[in-house]
DSSP file (Angstrom, degrees, kcal/mol; ACC not computed):
  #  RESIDUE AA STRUCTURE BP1 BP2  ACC     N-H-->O    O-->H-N    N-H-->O    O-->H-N    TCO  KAPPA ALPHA  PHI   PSI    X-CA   Y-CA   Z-CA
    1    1 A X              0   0    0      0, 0.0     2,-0.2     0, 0.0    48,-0.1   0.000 360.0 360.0 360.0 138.0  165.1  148.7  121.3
    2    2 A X     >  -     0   0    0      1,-0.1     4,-3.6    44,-0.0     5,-0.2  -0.595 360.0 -97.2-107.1 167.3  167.5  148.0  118.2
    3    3 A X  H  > S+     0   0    0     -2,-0.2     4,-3.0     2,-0.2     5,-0.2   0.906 126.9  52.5 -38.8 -42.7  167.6  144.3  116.7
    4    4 A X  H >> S+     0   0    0      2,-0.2     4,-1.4     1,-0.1     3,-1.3   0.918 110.2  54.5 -67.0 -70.4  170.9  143.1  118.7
    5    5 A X  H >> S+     0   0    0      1,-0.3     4,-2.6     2,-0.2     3,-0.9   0.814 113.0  44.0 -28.1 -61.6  168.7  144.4  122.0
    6    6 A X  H 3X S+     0   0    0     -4,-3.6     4,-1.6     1,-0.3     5,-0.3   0.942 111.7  51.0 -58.5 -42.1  165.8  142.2  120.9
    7    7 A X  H <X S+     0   0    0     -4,-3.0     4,-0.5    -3,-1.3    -1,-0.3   0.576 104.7  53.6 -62.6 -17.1  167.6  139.5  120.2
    8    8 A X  H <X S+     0   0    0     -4,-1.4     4,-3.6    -3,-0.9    -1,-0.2   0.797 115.0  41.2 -78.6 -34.4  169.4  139.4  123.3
    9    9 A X  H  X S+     0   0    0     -4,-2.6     4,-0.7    -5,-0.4    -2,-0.2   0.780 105.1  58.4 -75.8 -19.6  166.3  139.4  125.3
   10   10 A X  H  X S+     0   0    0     -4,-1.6     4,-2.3     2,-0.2    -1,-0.2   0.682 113.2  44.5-112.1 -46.9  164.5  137.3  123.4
   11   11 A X  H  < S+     0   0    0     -4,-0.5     4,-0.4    -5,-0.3    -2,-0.2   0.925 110.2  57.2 -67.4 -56.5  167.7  134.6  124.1
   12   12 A X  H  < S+     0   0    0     -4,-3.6    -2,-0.2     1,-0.2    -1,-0.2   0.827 122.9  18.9 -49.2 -37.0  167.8  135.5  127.6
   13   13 A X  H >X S+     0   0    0     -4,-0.7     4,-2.0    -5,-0.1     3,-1.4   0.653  88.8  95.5-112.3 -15.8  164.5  134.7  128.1
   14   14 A X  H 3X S+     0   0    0     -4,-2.3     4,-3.5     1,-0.3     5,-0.2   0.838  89.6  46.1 -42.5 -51.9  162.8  132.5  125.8
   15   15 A X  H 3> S+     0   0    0     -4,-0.4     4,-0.5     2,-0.2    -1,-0.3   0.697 110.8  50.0 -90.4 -12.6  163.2  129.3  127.2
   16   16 A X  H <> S+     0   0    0     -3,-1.4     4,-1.8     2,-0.2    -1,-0.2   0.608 111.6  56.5 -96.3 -23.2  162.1  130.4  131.0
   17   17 A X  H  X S+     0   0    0     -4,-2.0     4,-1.5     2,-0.2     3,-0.5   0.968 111.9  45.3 -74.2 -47.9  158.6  132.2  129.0
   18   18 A X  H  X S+     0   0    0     -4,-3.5     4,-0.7     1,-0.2    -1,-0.2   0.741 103.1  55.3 -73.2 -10.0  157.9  128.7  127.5
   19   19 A X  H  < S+     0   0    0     -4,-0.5    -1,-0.2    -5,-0.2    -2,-0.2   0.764 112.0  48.6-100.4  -6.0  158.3  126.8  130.4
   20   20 A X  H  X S+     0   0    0     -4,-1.8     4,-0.8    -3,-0.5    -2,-0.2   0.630 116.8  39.5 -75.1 -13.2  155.4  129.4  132.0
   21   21 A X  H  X>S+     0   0    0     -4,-1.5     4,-2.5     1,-0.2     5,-0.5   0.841 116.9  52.5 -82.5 -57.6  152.9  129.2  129.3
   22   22 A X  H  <5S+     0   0    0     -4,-0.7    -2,-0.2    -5,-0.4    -1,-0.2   0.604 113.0  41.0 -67.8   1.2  153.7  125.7  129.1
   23   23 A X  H  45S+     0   0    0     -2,-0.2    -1,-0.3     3,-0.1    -2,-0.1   0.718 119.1  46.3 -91.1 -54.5  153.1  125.1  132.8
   24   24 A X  H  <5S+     0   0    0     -4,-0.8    -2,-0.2     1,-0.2    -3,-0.1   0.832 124.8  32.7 -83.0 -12.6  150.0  127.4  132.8
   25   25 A X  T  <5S-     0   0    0     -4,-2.5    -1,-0.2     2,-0.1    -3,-0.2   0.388  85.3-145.3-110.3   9.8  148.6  125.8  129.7
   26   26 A X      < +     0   0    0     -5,-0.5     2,-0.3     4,-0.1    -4,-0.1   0.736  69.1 103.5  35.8  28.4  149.8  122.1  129.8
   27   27 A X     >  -     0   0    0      1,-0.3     4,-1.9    -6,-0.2     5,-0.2  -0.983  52.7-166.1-145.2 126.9  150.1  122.2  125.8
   28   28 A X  H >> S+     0   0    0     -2,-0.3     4,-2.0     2,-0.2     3,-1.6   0.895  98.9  52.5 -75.2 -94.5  153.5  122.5  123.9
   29   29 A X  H 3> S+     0   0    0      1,-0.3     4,-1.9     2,-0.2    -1,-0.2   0.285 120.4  35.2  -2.1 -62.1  151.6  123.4  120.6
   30   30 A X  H 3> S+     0   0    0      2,-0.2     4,-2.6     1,-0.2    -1,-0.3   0.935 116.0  51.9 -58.1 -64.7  149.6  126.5  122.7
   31   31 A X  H <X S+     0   0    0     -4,-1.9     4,-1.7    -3,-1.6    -2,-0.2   0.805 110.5  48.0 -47.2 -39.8  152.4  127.4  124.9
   32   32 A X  H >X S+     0   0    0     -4,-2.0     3,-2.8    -5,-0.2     4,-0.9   0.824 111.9  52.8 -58.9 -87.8  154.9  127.8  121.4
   33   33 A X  H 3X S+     0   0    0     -4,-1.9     4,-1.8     1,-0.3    -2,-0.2   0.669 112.2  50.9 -38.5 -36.9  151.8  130.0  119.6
   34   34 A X  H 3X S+     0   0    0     -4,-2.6     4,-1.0     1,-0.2    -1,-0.3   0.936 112.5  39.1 -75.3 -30.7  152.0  132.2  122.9
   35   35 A X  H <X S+     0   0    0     -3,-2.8     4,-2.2    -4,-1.7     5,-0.3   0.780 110.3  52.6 -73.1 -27.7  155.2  132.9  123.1
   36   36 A X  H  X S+     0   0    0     -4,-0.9     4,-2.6     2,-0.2     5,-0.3   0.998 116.1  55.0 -66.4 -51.8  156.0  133.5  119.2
   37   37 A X  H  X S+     0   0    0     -4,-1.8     4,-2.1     2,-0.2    -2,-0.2   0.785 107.9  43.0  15.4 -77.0  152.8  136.0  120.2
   38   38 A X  H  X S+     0   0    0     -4,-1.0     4,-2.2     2,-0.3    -1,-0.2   0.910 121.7  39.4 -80.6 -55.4  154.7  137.6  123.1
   39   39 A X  H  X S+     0   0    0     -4,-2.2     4,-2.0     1,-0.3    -1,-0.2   0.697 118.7  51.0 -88.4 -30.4  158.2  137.9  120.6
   40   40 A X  H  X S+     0   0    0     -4,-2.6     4,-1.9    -5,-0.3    -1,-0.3   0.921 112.8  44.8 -54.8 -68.1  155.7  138.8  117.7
   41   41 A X  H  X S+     0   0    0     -4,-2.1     4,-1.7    -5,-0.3    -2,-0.3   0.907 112.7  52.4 -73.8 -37.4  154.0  141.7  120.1
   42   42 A X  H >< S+     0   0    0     -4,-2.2     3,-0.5     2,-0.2     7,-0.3   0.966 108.7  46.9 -68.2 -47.7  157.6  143.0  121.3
   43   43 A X  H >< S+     0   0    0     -4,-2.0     3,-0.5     1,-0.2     4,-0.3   0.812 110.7  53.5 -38.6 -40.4  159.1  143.6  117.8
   44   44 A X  H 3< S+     0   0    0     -4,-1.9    -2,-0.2     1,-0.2    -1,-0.2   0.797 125.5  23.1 -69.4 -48.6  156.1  145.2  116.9
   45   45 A X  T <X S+     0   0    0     -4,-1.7     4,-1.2    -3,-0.5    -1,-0.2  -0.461  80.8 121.3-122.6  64.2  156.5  147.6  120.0
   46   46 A X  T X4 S+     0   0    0     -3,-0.5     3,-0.8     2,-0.2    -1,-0.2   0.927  75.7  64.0 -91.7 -37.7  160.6  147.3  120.6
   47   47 A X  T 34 S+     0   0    0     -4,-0.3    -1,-0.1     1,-0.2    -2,-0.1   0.877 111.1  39.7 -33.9 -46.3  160.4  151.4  120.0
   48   48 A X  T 34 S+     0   0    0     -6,-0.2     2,-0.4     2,-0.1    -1,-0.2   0.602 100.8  74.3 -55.9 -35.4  158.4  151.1  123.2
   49   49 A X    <<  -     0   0    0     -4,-1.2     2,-0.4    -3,-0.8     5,-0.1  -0.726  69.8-136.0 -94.3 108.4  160.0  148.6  125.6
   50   50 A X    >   -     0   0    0     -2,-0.4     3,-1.5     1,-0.2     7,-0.1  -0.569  11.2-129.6 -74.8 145.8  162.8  149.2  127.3
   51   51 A X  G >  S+     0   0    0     -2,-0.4     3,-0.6     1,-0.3    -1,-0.2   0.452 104.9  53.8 -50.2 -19.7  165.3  146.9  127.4
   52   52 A X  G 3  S+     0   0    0      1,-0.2     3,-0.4     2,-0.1    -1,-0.3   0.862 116.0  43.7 -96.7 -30.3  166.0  146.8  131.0
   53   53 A X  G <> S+     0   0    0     -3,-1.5     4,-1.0     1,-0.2    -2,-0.2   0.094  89.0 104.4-116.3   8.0  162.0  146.1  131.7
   54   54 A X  H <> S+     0   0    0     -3,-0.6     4,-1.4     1,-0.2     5,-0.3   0.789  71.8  52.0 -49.3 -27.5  161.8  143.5  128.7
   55   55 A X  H >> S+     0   0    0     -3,-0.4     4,-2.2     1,-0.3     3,-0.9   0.965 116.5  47.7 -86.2 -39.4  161.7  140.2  130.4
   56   56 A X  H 3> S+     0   0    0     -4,-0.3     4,-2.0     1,-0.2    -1,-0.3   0.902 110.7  52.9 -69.2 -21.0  158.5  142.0  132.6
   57   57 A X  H 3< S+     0   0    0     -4,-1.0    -2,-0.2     2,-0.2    -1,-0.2   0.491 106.6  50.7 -79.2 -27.0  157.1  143.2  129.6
   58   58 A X  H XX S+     0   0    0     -4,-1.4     4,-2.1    -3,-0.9     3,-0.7   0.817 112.1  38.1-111.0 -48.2  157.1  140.2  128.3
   59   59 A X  H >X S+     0   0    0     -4,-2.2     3,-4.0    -5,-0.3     4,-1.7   0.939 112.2  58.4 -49.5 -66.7  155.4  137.8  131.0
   60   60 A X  H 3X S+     0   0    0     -4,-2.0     4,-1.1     1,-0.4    -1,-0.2   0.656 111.6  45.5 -58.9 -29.7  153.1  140.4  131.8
   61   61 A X  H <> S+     0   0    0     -3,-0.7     4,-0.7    -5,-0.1    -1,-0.4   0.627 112.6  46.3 -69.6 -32.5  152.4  140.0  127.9
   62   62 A X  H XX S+     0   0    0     -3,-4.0     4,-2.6    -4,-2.1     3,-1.2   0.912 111.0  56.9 -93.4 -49.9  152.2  136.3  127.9
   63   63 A X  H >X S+     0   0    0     -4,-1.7     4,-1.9    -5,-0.3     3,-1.3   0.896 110.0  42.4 -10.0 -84.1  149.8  136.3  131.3
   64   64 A X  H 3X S+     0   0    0     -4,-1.1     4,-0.9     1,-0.3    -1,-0.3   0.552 113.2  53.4 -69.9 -19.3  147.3  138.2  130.0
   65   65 A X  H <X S+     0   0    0     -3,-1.2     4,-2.0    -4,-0.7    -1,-0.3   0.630 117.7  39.2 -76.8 -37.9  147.5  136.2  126.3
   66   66 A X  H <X S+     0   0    0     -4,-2.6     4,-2.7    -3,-1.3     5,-0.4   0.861 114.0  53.7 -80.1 -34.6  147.1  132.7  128.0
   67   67 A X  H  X S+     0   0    0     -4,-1.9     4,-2.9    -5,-0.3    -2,-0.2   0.936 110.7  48.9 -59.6 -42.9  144.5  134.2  130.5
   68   68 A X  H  X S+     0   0    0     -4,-0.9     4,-2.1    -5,-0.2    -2,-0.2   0.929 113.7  44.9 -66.5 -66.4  142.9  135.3  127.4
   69   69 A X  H  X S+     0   0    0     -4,-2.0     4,-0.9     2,-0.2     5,-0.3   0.966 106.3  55.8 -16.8 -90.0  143.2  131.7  125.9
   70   70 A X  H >X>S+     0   0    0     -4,-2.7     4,-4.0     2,-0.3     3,-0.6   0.820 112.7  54.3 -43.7 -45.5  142.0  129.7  128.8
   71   71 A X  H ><5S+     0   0    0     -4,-2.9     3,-1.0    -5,-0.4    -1,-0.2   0.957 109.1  36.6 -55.7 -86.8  139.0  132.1  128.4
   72   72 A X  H 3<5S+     0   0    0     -4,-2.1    -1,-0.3     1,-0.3    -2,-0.3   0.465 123.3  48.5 -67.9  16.3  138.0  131.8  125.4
   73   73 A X  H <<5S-     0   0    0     -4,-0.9    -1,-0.3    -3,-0.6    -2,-0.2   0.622  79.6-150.7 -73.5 -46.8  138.8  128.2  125.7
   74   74 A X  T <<5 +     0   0    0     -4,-4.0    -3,-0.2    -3,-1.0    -2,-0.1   0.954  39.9 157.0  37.1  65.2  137.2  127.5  128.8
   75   75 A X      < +     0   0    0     -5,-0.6     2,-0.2     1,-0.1    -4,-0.1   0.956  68.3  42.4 -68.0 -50.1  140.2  124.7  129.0
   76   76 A X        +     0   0    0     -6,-0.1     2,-0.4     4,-0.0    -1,-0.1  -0.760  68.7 166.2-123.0 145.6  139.9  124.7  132.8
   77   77 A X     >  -     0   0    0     -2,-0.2     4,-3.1     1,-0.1    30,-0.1  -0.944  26.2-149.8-165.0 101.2  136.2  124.8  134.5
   78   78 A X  H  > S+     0   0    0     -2,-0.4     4,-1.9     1,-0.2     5,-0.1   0.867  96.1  56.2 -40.2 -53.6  136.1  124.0  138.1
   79   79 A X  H  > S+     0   0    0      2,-0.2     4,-4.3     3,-0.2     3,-0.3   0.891  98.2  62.6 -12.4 -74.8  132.9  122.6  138.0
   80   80 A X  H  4 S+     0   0    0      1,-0.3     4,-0.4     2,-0.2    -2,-0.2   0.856 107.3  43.6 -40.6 -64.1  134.0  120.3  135.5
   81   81 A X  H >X S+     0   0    0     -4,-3.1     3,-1.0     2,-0.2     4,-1.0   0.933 112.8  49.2 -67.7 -29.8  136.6  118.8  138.0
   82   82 A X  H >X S+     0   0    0     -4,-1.9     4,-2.9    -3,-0.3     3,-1.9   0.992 107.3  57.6 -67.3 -55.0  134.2  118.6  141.2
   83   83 A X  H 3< S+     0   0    0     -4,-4.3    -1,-0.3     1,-0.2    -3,-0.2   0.584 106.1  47.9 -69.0  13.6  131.8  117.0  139.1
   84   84 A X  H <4>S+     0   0    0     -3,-1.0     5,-1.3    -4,-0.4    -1,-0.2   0.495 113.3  49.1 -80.7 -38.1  134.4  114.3  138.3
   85   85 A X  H X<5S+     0   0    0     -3,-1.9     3,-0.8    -4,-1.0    -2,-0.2   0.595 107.8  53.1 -96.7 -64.4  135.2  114.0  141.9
   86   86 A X  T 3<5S+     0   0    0     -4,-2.9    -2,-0.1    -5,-0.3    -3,-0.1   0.538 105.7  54.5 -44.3 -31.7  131.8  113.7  142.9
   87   87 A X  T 3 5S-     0   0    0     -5,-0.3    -1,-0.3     0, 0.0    -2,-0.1  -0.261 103.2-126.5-120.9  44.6  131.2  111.1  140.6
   88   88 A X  T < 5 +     0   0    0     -3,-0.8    -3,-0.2     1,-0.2    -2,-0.1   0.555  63.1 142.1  20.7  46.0  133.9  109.0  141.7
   89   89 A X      < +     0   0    0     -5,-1.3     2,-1.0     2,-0.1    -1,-0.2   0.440  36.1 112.1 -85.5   1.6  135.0  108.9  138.3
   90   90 A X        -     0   0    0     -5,-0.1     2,-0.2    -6,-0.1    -2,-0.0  -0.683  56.8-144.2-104.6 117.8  138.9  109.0  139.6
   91   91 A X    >   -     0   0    0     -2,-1.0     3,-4.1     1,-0.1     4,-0.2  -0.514  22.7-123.0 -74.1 146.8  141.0  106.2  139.1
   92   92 A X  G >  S+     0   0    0      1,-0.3     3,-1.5    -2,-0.2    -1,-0.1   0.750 114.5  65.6 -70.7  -7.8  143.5  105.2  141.6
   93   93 A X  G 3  S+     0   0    0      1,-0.2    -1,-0.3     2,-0.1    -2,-0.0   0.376  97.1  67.4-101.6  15.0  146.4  105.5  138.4
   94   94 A X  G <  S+     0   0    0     -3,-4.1    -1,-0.2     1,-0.1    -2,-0.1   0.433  77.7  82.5 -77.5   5.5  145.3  109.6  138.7
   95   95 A X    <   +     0   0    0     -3,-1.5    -2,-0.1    -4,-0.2    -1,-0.1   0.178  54.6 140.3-105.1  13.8  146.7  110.0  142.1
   96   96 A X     >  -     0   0    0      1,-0.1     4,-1.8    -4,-0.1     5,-0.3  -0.396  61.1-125.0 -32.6 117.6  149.9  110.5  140.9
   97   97 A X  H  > S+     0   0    0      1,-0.2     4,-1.0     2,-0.2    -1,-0.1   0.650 111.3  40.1 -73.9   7.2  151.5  113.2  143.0
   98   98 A X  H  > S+     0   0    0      2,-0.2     4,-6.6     3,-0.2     5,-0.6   0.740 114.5  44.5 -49.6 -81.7  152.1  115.1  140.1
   99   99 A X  H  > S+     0   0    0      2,-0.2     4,-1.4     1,-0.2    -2,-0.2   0.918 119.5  50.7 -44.0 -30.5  149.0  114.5  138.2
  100  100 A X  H >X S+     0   0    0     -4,-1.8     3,-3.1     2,-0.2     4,-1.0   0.934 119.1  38.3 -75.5 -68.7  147.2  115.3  142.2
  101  101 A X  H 3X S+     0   0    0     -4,-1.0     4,-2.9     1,-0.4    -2,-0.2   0.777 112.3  52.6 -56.9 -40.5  149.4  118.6  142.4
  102  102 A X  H 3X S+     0   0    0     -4,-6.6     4,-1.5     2,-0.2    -1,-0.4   0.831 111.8  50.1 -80.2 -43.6  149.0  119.6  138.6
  103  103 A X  H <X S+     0   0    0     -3,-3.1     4,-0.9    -4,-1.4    -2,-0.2   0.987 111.8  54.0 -51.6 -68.9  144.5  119.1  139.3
  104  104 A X  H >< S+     0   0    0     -4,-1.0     3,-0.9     2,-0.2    -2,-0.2   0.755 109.6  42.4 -30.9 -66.2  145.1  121.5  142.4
  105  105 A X  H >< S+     0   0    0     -4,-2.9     3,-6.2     1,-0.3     2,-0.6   0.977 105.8  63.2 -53.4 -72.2  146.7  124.1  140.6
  106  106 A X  H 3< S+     0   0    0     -4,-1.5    -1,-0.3     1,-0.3    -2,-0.2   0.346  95.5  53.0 -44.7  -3.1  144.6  124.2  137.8
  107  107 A X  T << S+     0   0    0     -3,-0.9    -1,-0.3    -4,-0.9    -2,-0.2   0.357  84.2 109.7 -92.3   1.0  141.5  125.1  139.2
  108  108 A X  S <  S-     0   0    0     -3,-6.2   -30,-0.1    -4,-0.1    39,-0.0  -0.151  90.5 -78.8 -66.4-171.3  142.9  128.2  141.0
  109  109 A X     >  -     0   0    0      1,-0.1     4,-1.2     4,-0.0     5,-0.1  -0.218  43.4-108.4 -76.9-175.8  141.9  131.2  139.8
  110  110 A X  H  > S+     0   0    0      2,-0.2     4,-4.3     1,-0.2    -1,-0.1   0.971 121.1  53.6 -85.3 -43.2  144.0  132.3  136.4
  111  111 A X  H  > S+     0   0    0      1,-0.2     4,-1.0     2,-0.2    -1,-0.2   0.872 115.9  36.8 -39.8 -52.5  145.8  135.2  139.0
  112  112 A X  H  > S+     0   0    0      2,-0.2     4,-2.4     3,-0.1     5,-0.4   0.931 108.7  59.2 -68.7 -45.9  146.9  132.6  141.6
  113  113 A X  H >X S+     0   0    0     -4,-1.2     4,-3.3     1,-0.2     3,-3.2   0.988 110.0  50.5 -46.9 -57.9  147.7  129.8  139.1
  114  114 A X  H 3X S+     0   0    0     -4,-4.3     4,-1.8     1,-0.3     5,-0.2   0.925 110.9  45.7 -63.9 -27.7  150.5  132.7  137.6
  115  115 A X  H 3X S+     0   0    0     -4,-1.0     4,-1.3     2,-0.2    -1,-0.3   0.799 114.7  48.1 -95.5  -6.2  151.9  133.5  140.9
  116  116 A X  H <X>S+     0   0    0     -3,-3.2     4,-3.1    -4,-2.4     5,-1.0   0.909 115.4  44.5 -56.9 -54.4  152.2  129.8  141.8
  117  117 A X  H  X5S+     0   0    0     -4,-3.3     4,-1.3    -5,-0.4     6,-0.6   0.967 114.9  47.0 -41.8 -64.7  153.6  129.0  138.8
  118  118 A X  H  <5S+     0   0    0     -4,-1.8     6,-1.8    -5,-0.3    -1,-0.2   0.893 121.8  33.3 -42.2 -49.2  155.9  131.9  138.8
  119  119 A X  H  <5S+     0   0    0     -4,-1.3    -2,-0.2    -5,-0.2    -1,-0.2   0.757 125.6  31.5 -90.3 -12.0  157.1  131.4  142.4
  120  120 A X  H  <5S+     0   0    0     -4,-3.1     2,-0.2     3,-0.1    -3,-0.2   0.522 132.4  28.3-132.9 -18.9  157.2  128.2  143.2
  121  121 A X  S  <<S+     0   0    0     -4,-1.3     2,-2.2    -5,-1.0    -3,-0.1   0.131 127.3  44.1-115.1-115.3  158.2  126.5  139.4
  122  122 A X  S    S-     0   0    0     -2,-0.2    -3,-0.1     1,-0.2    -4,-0.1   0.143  98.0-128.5  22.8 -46.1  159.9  129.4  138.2
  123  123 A X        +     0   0    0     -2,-2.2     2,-0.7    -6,-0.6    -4,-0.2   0.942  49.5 161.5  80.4  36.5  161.9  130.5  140.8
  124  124 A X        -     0   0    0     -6,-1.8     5,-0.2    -7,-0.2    -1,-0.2  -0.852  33.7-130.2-107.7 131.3  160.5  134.2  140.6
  125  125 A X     >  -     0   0    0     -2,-0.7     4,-1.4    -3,-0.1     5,-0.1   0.086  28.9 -99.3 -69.8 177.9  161.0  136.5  143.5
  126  126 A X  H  > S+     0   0    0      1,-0.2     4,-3.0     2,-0.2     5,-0.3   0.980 126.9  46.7 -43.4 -69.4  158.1  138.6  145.1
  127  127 A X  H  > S+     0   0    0      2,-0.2     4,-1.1     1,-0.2    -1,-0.2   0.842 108.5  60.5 -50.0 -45.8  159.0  141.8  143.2
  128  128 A X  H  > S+     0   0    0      1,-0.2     4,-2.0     2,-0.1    -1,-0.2   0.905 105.7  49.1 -39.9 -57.1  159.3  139.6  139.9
  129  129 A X  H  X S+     0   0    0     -4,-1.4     4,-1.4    -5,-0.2    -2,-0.2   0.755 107.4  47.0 -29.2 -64.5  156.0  138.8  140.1
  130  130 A X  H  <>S+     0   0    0     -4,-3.0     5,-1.4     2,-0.2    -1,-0.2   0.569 108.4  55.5-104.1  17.7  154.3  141.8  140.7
  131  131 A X  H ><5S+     0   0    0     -4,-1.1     3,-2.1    -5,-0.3    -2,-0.2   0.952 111.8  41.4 -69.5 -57.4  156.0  143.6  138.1
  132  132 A X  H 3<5S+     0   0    0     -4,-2.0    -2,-0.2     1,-0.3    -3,-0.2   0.838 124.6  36.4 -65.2 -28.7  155.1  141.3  135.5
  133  133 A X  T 3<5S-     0   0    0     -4,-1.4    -1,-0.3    -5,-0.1    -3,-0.1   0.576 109.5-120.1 -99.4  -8.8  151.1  140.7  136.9
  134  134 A X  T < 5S+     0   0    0     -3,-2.1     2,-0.2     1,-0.2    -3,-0.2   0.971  72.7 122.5  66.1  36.0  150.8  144.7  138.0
  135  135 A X      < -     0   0    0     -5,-1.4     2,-0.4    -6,-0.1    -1,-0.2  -0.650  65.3-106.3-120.6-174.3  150.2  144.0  141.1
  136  136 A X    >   -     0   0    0     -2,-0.2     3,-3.7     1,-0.1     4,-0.2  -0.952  31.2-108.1-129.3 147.6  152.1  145.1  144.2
  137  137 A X  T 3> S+     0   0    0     -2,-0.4     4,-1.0     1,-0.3    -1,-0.1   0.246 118.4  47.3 -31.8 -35.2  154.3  142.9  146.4
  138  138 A X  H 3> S+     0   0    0      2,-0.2     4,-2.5     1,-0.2    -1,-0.3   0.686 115.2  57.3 -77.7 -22.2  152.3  142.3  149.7
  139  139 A X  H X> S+     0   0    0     -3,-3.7     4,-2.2     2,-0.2     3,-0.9   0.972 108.9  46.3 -65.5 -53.5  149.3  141.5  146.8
  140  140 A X  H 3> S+     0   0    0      1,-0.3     4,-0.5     2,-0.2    -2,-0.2   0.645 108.7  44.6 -60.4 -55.7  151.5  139.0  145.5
  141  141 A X  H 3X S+     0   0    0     -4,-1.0     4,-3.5     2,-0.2    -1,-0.3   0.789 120.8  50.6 -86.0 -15.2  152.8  137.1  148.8
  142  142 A X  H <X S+     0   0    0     -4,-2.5     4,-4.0    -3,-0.9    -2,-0.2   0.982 110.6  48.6 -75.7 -38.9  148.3  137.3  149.8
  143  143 A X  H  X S+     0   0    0     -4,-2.2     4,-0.8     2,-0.2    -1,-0.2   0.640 114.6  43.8 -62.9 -15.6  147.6  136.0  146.6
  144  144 A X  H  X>S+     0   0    0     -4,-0.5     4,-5.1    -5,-0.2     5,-0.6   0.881 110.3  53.8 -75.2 -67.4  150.3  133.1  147.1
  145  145 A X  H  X5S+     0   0    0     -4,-3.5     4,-2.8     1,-0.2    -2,-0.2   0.968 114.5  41.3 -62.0 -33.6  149.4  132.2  150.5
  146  146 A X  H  X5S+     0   0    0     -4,-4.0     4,-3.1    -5,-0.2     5,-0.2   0.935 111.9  52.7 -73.8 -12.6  145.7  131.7  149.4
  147  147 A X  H  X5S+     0   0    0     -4,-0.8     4,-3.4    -5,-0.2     5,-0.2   0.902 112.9  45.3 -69.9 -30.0  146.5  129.9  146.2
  148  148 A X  H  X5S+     0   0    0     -4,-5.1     4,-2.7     1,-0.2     5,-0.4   0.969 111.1  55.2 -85.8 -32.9  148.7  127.4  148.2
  149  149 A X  H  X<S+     0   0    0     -4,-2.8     4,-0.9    -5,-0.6    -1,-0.2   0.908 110.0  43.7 -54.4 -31.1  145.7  127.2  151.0
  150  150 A X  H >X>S+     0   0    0     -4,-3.1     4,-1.3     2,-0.2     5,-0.9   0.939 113.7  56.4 -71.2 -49.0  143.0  126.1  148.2
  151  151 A X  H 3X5S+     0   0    0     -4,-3.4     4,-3.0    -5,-0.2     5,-0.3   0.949 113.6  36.8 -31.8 -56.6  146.2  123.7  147.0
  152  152 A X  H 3X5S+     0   0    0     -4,-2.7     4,-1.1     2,-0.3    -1,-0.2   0.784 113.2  61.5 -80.9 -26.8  146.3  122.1  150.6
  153  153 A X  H XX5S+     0   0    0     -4,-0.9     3,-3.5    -3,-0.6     4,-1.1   0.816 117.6  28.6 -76.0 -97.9  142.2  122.4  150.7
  154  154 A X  H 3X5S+     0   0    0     -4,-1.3     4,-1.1     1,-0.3     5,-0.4   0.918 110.8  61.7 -50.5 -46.5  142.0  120.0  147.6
  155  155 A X  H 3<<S+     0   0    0     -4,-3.0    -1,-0.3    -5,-0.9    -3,-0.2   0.909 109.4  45.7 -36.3 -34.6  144.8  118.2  148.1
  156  156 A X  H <X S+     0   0    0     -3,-3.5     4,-1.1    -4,-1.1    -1,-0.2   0.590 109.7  54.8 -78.2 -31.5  143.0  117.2  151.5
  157  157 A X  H >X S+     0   0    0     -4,-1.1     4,-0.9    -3,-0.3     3,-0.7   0.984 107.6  55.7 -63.0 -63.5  139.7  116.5  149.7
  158  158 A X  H 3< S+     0   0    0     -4,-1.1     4,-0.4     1,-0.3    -2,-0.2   0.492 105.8  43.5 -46.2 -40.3  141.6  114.3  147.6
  159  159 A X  H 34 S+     0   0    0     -5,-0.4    -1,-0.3     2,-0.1    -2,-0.2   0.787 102.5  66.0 -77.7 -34.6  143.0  112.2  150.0
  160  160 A X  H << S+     0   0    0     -4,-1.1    -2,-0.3    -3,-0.7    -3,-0.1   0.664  98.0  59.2 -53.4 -28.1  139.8  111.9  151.9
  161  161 A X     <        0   0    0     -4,-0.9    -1,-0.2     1,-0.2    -2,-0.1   0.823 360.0 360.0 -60.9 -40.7  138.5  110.1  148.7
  162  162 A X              0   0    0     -4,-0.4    -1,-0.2   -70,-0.0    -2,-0.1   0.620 360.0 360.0 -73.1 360.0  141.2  107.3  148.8
């Protein structure tokens, strides 16, 4: 890949790569450092990448670099929320559907969170998906329909509280 090549891709895509770190990591500041990361890691292997196969190449690179965050962060801890929940520590000005929808997701696993994110804020088709995650399309629509069944499971817990 020659400089104009990166730079085209890097334009083509930037802003739809920050608004999926920034989705899966709810932090501008984190979500910038991963993507300069991802644009960092492609220059470094633009010999490698082909152009046509950038844009997977590069979520499938930012995934695994937030997954990798959130780990060694241990930002999001299931536990953490139940016992929250449990201890009826939630105020009625958290039931924001947003704020509700934004809980839900975050406790899926980090695999489901990306393929919500991807399809359903993103706009990314089946096949989009499991290029960038390595997975293969029928993985992709099981891993959807359970992520949105744990959504609809808490979402339902969650209402049962009010």
């Amino acid at each position: 890949m020659k400089r104009q090549e990166y730079n085209t891709v890097v334009d083509l895509h930037a802003n739809n790569l920050f608004g999926y770190a920034l989705s899966f990591l709810h932090d501008r500041e984190d979500a910038e450092d991963i993507v300069q990361d991802v644009f960092e890691k492609l220059w470094v292997n633009r010999r490698k990448v082909d152009p046509a196969k950038a844009k997977s190449w590069m979520f499938t690179t930012a995934h695994n670099a937030m997954i990798n965050f959130s780990n060694r962060k241990k930002r999001l801890s299931f536990s953490d929320h139940m016992e929250t929940y449990e201890k009826g520590e939630v105020s009625p000005g958290n039931f924001e559907s947003n704020q509700v929808v934004n809980r839900a997701v975050n406790i899926l696993p980090p695999v489901q969170k990306s393929i919500i994110l991807l399809r359903d804020v993103e706009g990314y088709s089946y096949k989009e998906i499991g290029d960038i995650l390595d997975v293969s399309e029928s993985q992709v629509k099981v891993y959807l329909f359970r992520a949105r069944r744990k959504i609809k499971k808490q979402l339902k817990g969650l209402v049962e509280l009010v």
